[in-house]
C-alpha positions as CSV (number, residue, x, y, z in Angstrom):
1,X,-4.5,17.2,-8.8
2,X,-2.5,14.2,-7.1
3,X,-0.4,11.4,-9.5
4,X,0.2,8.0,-7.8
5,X,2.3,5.5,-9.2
6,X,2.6,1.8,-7.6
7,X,5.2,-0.6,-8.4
8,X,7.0,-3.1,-6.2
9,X,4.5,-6.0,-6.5
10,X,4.6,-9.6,-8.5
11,X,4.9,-13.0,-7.1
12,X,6.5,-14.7,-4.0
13,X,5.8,-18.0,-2.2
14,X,4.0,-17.9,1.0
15,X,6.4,-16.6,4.1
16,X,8.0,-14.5,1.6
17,X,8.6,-10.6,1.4
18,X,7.8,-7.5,-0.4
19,X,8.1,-3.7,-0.3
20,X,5.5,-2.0,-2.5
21,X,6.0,1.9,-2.9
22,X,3.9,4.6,-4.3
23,X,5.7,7.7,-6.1
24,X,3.6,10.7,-5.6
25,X,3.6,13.8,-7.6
26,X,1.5,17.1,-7.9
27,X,-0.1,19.0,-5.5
28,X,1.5,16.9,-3.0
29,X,1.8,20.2,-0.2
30,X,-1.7,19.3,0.1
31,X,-1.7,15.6,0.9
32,X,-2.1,14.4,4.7
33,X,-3.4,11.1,5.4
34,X,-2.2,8.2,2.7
35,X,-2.8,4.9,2.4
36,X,-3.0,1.6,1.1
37,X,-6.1,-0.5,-0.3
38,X,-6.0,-4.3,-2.0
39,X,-8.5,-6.3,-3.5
40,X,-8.8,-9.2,-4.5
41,X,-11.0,-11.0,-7.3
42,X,-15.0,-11.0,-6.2
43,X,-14.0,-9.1,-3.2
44,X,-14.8,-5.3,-2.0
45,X,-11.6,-2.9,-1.9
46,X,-10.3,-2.9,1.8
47,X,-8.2,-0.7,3.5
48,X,-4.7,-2.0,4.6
49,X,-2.6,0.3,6.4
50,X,-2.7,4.1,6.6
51,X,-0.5,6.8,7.7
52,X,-0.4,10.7,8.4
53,X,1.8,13.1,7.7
54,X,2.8,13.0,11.1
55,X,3.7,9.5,10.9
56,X,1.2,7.9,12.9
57,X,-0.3,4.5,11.0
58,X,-3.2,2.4,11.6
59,X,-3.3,-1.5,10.4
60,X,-6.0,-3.7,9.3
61,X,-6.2,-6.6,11.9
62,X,-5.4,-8.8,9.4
63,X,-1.9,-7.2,8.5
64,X,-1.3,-6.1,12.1
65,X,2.5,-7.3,12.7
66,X,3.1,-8.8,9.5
67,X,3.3,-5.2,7.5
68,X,4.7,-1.7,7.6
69,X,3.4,1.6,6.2
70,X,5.9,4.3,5.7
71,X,6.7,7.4,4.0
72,X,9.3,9.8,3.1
73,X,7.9,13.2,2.9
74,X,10.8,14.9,1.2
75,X,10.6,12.3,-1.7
76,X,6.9,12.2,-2.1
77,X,7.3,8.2,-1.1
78,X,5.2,5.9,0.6
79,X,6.2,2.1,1.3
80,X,4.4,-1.0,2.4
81,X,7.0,-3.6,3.8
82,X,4.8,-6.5,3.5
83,X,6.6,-9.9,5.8
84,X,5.0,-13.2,6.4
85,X,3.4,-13.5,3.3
86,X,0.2,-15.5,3.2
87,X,-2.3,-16.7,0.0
88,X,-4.8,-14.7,1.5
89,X,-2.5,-11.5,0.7
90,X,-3.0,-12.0,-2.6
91,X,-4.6,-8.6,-4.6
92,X,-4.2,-5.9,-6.4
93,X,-2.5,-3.2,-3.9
94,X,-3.2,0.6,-4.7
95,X,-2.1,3.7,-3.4
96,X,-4.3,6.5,-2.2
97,X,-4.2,9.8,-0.9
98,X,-6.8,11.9,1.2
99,X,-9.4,8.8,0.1
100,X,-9.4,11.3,-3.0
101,X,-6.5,10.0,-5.4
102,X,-6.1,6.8,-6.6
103,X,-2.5,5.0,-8.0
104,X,-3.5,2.1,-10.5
105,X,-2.9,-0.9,-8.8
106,X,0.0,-3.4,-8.4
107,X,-0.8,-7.2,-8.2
108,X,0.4,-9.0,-5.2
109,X,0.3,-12.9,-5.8
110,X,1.5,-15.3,-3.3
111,X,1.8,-18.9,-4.1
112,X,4.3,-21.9,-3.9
């Protein structure tokens, strides 16, 4: 069993910044690929970023350039540095782990 705990989000005007993270805890030795998933209101859940143990991260197109997945293995932490902030960002952001483990949420509003 895999705990996942969001925090990091709230609201920020449109070119703005924020860094999300997810705290991990558990059986965490077993946990390889990690990721990050939003949705927003009347929308399906989409994936966002993703990244392995070894550290190698895919990006929605979307995202690509404008985010940055992360994690720090030793302190069961993964980030999302999230730059260049757009309206269409807005959602609730949650953490997941081997597409098994889910955090529950954190709400990501951008708007002037």
């Amino acid at each position: 069993q895999v705990q996942l705990v969001e925090s990091g989000g709230g609201l920020v005007q449109p070119g703005g910044s924020l860094r999300l993270s997810c705290a991990a805890s558990g059986n965490i030795g077993s946990i390889y690929n990690m990721g990050w998933y939003r949705q927003a209101p009347g929308k399906q859940r989409e994936l966002v970023a993703s990244i392995r143990r070894s550290g190698s991260t895919t990006y929605a197109a979307s995202v690509k350039g404008r985010f940055t997945i992360s994690r720090d293995n030793a302190k069961n932490m993964m980030y999302l540095q999230m730059s260049s902030l757009k309206p269409e960002d807005t959602a609730e952001y949650y953490c997941n782990a081997e597409g098994r483990w889910w955090g529950q949420g954190t709400q990501v509003t951008v708007s002037s």
